[in-house]
KOLVEXSE-642944 format. One record per residue: residue number from 1; residue in one letter; z, y, x of N, C-alpha, C in turn. Coordinates in steps of 0.02 Angstrom, whole numbers, always signed. Each point is the difference from the previous one (the first is absolute). Example, Ala and Ser with C-alpha at 12.3 -4.5 7.8 and 13.67 -1.06 7.14 Angstrom:
<sites>
@num=1, residuo=A, n.c3=+390, n.c2=-284, n.c1=+660, ca.c3=+0, ca.c2=+59, ca.c1=-45, c.c3=+0, c.c2=+60, c.c1=+45
@num=2, residuo=S, n.c3=-36, n.c2=+53, n.c1=-18, ca.c3=+3, ca.c2=+59, ca.c1=+42, c.c3=+37, c.c2=+55, c.c1=-39
</sites>
This chain:
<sites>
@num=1, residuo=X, n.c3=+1914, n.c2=-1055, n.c1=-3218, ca.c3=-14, ca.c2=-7, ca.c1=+71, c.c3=+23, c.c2=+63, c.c1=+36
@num=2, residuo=X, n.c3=+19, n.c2=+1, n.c1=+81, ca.c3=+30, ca.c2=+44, ca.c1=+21, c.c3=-68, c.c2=+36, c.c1=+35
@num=3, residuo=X, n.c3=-1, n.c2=+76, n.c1=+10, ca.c3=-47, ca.c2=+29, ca.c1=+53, c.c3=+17, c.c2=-23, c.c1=+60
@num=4, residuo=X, n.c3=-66, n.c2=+36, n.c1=+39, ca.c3=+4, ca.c2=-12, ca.c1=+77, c.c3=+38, c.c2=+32, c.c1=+27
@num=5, residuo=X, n.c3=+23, n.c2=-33, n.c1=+39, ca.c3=+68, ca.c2=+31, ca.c1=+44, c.c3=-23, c.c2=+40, c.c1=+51
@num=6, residuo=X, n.c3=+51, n.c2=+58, n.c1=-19, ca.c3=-10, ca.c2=+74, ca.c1=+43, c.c3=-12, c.c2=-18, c.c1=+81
@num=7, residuo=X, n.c3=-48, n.c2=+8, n.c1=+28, ca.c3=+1, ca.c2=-6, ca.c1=+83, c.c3=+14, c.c2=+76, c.c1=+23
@num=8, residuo=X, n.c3=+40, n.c2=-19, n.c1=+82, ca.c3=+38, ca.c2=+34, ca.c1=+26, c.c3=-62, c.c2=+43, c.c1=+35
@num=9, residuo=X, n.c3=-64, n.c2=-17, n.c1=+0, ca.c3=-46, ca.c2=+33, ca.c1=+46, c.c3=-16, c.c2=-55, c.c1=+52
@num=10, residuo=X, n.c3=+9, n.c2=-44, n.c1=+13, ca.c3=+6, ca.c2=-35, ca.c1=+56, c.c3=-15, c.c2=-76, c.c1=-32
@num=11, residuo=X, n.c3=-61, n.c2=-31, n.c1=+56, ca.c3=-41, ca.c2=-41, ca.c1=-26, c.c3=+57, c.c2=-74, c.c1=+18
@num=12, residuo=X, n.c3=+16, n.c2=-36, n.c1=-47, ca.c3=+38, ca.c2=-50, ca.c1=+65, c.c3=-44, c.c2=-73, c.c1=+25
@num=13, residuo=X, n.c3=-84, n.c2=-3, n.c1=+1, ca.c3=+3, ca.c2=-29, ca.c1=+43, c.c3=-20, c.c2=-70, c.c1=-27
@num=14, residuo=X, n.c3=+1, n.c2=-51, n.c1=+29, ca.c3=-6, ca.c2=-90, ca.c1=-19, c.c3=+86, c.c2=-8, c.c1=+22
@num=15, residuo=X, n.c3=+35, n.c2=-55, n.c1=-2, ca.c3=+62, ca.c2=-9, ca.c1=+18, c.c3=+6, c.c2=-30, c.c1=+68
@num=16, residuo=X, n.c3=-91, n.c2=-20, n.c1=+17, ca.c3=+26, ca.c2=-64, ca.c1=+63, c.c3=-82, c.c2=+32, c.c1=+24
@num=17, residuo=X, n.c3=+33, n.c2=+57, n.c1=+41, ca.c3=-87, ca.c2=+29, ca.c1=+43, c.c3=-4, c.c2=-66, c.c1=+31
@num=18, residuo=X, n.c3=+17, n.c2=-24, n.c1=+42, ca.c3=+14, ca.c2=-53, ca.c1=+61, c.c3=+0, c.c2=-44, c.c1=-44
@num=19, residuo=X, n.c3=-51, n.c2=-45, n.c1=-67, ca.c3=-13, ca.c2=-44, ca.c1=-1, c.c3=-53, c.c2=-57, c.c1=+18
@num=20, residuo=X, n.c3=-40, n.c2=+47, n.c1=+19, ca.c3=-54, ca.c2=-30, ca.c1=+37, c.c3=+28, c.c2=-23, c.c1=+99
@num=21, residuo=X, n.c3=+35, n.c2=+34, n.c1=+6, ca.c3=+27, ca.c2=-16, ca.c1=+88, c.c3=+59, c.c2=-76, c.c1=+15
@num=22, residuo=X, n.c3=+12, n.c2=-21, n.c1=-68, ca.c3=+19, ca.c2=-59, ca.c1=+15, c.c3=+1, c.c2=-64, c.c1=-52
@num=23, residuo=X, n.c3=-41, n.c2=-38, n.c1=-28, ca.c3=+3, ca.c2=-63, ca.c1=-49, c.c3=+81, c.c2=-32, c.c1=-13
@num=24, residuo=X, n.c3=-8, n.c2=-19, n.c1=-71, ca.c3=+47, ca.c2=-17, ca.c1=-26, c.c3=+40, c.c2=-80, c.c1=+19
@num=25, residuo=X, n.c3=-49, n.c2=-25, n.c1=+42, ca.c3=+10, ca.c2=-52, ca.c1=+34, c.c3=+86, c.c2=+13, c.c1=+64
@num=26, residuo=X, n.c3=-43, n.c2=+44, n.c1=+46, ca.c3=+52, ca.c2=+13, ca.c1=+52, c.c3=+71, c.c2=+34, c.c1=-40
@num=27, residuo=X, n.c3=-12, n.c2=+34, n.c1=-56, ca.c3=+68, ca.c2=+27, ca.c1=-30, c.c3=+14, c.c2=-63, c.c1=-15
@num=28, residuo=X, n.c3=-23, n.c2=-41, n.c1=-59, ca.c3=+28, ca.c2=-53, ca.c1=-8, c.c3=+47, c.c2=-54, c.c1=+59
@num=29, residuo=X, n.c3=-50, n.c2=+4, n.c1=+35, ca.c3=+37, ca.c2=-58, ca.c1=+61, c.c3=+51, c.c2=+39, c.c1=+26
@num=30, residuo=X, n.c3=+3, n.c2=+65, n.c1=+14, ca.c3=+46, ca.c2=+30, ca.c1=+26, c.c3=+67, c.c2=+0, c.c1=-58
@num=31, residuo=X, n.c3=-1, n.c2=-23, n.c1=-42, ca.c3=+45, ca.c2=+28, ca.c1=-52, c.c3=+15, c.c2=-82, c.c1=-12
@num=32, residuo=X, n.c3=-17, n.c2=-24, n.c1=+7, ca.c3=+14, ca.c2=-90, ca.c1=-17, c.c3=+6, c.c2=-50, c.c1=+43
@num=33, residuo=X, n.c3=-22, n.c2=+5, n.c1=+50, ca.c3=-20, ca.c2=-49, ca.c1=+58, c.c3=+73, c.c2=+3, c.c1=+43
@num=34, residuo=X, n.c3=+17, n.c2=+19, n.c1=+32, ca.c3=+87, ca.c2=+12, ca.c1=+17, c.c3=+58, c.c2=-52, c.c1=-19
@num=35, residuo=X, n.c3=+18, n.c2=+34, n.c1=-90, ca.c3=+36, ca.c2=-21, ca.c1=-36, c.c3=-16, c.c2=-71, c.c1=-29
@num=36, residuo=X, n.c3=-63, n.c2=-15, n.c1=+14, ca.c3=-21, ca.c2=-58, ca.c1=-27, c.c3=+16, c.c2=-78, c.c1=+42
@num=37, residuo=X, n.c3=-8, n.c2=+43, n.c1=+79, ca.c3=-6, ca.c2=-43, ca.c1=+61, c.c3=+75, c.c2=-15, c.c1=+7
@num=38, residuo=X, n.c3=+49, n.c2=+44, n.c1=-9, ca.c3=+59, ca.c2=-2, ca.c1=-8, c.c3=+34, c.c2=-31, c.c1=-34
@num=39, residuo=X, n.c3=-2, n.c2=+7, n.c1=-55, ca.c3=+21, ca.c2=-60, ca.c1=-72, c.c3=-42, c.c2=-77, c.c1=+30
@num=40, residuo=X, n.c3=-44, n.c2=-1, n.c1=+21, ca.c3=-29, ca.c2=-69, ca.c1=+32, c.c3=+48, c.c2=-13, c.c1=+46
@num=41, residuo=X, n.c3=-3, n.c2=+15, n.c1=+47, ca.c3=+43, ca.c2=+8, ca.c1=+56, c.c3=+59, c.c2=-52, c.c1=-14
@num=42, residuo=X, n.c3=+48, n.c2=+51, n.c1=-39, ca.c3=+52, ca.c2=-10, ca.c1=-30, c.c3=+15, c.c2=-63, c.c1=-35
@num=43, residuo=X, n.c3=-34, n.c2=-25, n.c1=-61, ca.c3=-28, ca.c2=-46, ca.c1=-31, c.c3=-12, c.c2=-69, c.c1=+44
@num=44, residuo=X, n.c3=-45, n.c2=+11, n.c1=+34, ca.c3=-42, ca.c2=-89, ca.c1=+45, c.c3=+87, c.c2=+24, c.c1=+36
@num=45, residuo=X, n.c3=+26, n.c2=+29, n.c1=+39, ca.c3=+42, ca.c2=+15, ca.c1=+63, c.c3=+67, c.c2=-62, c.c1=-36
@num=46, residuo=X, n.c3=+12, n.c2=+28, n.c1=-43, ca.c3=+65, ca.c2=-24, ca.c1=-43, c.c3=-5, c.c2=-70, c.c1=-8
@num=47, residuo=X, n.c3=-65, n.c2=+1, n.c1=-51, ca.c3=-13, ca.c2=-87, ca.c1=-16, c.c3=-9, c.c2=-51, c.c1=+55
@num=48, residuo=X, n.c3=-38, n.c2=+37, n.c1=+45, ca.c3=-10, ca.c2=-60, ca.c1=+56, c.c3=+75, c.c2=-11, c.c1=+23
@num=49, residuo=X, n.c3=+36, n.c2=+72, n.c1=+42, ca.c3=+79, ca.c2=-27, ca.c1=+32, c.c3=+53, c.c2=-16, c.c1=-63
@num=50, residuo=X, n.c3=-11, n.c2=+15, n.c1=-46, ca.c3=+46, ca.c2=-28, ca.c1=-38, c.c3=-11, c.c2=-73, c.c1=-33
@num=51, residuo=X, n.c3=-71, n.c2=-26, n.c1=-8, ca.c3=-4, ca.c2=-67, ca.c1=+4, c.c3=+26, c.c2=-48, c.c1=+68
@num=52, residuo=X, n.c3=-16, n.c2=+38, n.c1=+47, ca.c3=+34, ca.c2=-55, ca.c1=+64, c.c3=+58, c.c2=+24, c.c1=+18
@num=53, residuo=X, n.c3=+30, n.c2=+46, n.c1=-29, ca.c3=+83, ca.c2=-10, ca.c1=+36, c.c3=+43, c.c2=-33, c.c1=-83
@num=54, residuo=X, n.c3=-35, n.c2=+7, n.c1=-53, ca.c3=+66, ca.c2=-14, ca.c1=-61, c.c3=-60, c.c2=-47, c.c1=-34
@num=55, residuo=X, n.c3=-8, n.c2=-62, n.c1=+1, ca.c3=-44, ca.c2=-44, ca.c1=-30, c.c3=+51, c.c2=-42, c.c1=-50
@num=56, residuo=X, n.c3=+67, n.c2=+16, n.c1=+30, ca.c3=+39, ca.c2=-41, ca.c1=-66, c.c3=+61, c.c2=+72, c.c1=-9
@num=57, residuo=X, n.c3=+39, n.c2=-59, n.c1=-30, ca.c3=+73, ca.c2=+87, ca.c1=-24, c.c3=+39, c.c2=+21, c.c1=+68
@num=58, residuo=X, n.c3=-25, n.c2=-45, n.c1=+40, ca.c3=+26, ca.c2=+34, ca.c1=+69, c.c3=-23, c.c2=+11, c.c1=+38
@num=59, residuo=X, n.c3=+20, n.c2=+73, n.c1=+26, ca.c3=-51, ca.c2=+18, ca.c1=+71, c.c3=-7, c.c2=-13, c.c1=+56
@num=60, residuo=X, n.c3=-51, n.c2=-25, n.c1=+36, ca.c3=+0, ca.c2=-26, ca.c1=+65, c.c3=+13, c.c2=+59, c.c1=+62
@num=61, residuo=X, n.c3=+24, n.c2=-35, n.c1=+52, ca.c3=+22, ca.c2=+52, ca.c1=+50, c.c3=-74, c.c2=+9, c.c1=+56
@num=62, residuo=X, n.c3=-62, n.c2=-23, n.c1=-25, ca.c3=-46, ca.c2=-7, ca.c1=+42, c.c3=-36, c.c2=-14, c.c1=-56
@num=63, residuo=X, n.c3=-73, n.c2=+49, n.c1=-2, ca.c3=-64, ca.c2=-35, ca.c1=-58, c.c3=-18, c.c2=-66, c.c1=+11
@num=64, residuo=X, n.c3=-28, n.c2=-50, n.c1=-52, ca.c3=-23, ca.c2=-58, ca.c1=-7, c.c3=-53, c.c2=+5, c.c1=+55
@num=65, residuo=X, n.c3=-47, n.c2=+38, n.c1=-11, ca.c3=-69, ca.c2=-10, ca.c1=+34, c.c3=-9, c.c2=+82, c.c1=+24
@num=66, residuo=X, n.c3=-28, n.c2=+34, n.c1=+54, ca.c3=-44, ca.c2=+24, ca.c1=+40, c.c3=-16, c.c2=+67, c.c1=-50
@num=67, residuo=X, n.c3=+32, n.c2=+54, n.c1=-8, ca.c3=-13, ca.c2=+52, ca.c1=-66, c.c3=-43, c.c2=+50, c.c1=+56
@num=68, residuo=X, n.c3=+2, n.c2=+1, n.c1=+56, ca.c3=-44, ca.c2=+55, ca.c1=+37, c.c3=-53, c.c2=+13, c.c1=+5
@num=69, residuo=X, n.c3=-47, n.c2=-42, n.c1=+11, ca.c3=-80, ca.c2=-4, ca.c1=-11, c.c3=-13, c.c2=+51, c.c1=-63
@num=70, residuo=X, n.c3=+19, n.c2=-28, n.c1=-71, ca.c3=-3, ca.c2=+19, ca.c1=-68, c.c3=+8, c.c2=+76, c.c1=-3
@num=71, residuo=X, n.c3=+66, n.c2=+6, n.c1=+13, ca.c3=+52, ca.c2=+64, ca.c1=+5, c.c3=-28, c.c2=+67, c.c1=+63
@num=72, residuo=X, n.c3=-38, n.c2=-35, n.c1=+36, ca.c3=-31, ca.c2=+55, ca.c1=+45, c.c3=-46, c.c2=+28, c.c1=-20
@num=73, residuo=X, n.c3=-47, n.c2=-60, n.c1=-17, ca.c3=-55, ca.c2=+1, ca.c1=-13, c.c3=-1, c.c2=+51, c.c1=-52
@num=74, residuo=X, n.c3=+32, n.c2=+11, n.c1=-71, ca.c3=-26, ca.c2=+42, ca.c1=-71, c.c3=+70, c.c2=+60, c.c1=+39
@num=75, residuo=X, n.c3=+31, n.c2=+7, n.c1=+55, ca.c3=+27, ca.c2=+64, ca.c1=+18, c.c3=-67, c.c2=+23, c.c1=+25
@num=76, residuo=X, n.c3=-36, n.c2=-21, n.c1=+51, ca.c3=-51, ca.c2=+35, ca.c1=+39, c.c3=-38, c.c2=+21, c.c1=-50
@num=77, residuo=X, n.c3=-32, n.c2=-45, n.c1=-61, ca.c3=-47, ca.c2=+30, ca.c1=-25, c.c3=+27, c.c2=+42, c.c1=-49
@num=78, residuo=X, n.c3=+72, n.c2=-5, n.c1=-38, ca.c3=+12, ca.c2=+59, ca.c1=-28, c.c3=-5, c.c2=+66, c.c1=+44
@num=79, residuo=X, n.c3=+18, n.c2=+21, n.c1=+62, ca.c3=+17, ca.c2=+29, ca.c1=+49, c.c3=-77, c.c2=+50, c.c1=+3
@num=80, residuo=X, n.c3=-46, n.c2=-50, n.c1=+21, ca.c3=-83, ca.c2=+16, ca.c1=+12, c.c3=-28, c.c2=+41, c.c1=-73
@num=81, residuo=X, n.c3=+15, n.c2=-22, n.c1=-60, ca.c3=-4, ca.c2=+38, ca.c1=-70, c.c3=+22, c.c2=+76, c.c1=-19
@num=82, residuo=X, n.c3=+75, n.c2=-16, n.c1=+12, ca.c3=+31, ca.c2=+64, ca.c1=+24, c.c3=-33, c.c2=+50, c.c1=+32
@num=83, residuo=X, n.c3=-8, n.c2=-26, n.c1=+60, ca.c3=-9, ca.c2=+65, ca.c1=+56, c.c3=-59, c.c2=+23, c.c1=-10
@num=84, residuo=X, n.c3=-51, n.c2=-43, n.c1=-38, ca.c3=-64, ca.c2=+24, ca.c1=-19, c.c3=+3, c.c2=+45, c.c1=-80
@num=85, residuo=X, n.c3=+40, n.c2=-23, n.c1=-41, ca.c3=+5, ca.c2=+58, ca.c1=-51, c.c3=+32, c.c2=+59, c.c1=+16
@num=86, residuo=X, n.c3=+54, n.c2=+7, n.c1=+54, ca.c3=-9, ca.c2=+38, ca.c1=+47, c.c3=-28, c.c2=+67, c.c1=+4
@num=87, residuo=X, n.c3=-77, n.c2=-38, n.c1=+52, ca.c3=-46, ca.c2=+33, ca.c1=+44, c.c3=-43, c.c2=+9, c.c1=-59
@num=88, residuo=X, n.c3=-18, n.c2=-23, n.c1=-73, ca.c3=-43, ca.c2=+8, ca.c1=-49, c.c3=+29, c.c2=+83, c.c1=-40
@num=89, residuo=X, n.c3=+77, n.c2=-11, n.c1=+1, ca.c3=+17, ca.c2=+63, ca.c1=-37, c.c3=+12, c.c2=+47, c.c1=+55
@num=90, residuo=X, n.c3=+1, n.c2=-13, n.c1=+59, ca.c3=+13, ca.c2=+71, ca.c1=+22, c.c3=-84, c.c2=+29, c.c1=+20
@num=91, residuo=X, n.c3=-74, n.c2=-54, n.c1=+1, ca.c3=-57, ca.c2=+34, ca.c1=+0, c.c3=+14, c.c2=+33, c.c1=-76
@num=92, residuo=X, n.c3=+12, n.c2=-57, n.c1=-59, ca.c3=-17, ca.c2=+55, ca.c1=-63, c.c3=+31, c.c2=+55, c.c1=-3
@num=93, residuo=X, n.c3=+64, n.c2=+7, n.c1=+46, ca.c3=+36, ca.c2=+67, ca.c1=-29, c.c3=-16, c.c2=+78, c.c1=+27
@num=94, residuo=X, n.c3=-37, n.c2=-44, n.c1=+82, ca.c3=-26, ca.c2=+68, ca.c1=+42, c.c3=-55, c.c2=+7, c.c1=-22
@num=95, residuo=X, n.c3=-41, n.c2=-48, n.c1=-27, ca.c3=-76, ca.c2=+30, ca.c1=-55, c.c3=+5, c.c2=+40, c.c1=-52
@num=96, residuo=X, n.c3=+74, n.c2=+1, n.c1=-12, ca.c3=+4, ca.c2=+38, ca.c1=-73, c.c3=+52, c.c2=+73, c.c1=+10
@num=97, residuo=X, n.c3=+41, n.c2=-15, n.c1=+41, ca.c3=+47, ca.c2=+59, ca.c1=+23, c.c3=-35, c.c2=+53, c.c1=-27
@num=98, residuo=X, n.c3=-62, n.c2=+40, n.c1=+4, ca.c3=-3, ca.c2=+57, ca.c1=+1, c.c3=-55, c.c2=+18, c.c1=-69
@num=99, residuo=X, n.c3=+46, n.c2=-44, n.c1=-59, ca.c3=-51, ca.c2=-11, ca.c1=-45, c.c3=+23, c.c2=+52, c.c1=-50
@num=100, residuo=X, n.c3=+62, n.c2=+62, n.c1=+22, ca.c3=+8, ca.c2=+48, ca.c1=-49, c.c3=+28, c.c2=+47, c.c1=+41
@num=101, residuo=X, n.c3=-16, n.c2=+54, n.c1=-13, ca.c3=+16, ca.c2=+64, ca.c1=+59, c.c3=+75, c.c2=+20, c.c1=-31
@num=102, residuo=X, n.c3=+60, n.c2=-1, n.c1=+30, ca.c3=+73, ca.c2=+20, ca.c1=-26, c.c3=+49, c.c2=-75, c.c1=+15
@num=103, residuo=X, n.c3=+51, n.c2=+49, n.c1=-17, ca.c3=+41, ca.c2=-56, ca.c1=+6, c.c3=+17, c.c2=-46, c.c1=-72
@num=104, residuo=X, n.c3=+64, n.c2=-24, n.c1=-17, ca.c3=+28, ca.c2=-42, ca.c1=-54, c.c3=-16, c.c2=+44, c.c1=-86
@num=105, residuo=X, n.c3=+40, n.c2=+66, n.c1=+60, ca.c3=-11, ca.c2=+44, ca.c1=-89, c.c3=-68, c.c2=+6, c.c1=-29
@num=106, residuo=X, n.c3=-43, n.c2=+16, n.c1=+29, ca.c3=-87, ca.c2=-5, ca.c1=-10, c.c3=-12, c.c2=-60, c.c1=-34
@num=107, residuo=X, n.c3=+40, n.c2=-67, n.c1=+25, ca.c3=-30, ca.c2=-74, ca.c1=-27, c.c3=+22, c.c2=+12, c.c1=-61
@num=108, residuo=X, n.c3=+64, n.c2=+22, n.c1=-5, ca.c3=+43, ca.c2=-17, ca.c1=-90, c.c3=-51, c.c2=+55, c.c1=-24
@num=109, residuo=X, n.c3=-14, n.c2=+67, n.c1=-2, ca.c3=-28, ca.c2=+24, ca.c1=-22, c.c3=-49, c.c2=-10, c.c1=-39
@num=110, residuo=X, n.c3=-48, n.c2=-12, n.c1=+47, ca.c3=-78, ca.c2=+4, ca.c1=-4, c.c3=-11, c.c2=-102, c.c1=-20
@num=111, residuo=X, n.c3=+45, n.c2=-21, n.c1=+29, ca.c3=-26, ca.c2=-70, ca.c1=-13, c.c3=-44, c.c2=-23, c.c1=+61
@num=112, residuo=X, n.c3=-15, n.c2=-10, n.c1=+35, ca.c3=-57, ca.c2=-28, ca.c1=+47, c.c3=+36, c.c2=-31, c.c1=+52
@num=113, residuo=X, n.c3=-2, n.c2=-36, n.c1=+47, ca.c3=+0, ca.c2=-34, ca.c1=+39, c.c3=+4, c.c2=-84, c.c1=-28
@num=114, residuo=X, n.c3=-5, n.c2=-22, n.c1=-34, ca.c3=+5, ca.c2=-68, ca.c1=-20, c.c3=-20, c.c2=-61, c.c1=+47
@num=115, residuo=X, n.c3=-46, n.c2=+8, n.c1=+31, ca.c3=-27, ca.c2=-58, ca.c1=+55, c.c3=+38, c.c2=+32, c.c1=+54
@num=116, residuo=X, n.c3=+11, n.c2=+51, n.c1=+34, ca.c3=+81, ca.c2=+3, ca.c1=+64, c.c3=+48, c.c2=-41, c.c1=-33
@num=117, residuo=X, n.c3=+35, n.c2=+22, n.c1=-64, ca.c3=+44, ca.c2=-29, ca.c1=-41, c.c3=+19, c.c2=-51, c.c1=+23
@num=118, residuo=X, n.c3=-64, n.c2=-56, n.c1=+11, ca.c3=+0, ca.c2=-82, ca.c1=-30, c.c3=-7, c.c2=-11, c.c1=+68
@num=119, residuo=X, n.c3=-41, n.c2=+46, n.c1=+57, ca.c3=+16, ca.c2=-16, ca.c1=+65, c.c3=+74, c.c2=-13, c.c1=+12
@num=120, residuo=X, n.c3=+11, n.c2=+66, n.c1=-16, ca.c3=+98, ca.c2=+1, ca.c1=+18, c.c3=+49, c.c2=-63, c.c1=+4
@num=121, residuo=X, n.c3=-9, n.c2=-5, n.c1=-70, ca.c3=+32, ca.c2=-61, ca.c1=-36, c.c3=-15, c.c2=-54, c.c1=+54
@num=122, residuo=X, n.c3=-71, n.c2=-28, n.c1=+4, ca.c3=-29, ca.c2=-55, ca.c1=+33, c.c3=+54, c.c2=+0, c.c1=+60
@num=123, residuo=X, n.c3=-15, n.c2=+52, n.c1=+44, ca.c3=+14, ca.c2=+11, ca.c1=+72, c.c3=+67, c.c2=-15, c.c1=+6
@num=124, residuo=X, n.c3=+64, n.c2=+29, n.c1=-46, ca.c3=+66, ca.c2=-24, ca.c1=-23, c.c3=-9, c.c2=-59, c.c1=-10
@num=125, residuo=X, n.c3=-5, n.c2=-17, n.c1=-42, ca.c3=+4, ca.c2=-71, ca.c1=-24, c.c3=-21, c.c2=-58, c.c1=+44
@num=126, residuo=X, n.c3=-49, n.c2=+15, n.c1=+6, ca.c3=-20, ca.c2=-35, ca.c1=+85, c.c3=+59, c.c2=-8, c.c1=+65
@num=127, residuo=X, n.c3=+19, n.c2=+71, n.c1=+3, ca.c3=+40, ca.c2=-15, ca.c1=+55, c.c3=+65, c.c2=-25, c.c1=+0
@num=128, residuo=X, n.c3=+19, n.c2=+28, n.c1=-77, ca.c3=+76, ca.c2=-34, ca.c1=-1, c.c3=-11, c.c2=-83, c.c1=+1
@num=129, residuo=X, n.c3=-51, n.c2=-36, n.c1=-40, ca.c3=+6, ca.c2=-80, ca.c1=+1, c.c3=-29, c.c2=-19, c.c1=+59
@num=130, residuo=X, n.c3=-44, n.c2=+23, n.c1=+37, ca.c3=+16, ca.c2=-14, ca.c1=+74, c.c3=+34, c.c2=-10, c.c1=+46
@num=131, residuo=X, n.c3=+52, n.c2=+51, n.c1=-15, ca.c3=+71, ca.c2=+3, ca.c1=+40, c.c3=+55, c.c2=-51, c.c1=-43
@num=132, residuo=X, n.c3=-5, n.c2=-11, n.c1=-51, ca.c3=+10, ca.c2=-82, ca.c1=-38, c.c3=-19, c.c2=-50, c.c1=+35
@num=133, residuo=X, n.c3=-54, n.c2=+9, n.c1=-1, ca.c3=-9, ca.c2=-74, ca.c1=+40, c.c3=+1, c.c2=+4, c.c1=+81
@num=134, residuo=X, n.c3=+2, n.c2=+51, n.c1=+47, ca.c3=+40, ca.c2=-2, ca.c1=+59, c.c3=+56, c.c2=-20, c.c1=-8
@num=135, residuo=X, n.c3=+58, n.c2=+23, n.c1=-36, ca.c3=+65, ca.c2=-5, ca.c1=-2, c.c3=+8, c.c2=-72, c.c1=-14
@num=136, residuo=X, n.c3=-35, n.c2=-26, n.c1=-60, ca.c3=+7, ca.c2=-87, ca.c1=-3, c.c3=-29, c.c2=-24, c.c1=+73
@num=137, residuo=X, n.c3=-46, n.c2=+15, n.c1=+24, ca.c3=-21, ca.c2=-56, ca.c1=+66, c.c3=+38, c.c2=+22, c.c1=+48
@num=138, residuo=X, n.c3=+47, n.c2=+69, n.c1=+13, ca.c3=+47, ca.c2=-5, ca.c1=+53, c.c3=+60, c.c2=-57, c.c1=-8
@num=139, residuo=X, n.c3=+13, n.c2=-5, n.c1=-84, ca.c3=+62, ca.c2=-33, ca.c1=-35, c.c3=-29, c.c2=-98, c.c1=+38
@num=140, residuo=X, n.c3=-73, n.c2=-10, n.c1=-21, ca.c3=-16, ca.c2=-37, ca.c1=+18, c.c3=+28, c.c2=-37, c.c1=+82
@num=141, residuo=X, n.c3=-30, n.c2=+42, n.c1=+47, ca.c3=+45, ca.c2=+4, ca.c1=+61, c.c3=+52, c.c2=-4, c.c1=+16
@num=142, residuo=X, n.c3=+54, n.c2=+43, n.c1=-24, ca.c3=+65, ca.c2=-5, ca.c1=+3, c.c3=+53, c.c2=-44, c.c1=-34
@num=143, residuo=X, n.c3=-15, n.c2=-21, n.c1=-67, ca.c3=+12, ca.c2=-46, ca.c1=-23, c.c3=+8, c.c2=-63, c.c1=+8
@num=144, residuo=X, n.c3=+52, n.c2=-66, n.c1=-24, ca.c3=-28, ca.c2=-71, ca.c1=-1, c.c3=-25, c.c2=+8, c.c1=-64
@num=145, residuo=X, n.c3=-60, n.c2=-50, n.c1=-17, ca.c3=-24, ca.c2=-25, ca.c1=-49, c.c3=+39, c.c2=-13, c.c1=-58
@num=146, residuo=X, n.c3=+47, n.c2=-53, n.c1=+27, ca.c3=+54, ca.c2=-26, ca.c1=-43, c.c3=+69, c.c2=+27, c.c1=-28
</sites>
């Protein structure tokens, strides 16, 4: 077995002071809820217009039936998901911001910030598949269906 490893003098701490300032819930949703709404999005978006414009080997110049109702409808609510994982990671990330005194080099160091970390991530991740699914519902707009 190896001895205890020489410390530098310097205590380092729990890894995640700031685990009590935000539940694993809001990281979670912030880190999943986005990308999730998005791949939905994407998914129902396709099957519905691609069942009414190509129902046989050829494509129609106009959908069979009425794809807008459907197609709005899971944009808005992907849209509403989004913007709320959002507003979930940027509360978790300003609850946690100041959960290690230093900058980056301090984190690699010492190890600690882990719940900012997962804020971070969330708050990214959040925003880029948000702006995913803006960019599809502008495409939506500008686009024909068919």
């Amino acid at each position: 077995m190896a001895g205890p490893i020489p410390s530098s003098g310097e205590s380092a701490g729990h890894p995640a002071p700031a685990r009590d300032e935000v539940g694993v819930l809001p990281l979670l949703y912030g880190l999943l809820a986005a990308p999730a709404a998005a791949a939905l999005e994407t998914l129902i978006g396709m099957g519905v217009v691609g069942r009414a414009c190509l129902p046989t080997d050829h494509p129609l110049a106009a959908p069979r039936f009425s794809t807008e109702p459907i197609v709005w409808t899971v944009h808005l609510v992907a849209l509403i998901v989004g913007v709320a994982a959002v507003l979930v990671s940027l509360r978790a990330w300003r609850r946690t911001r100041h959960e290690h005194e230093g900058g980056r080099g301090a984190m690699v160091e010492i190890g600690e910030g882990r719940t900012r970390f997962l804020a971070m991530v969330a708050l990214l991740t959040s925003v880029g598949f948000t702006g995913l699914i803006v960019f599809n519902t502008v495409g939506l707009v500008t686009l024909a269906p068919c």
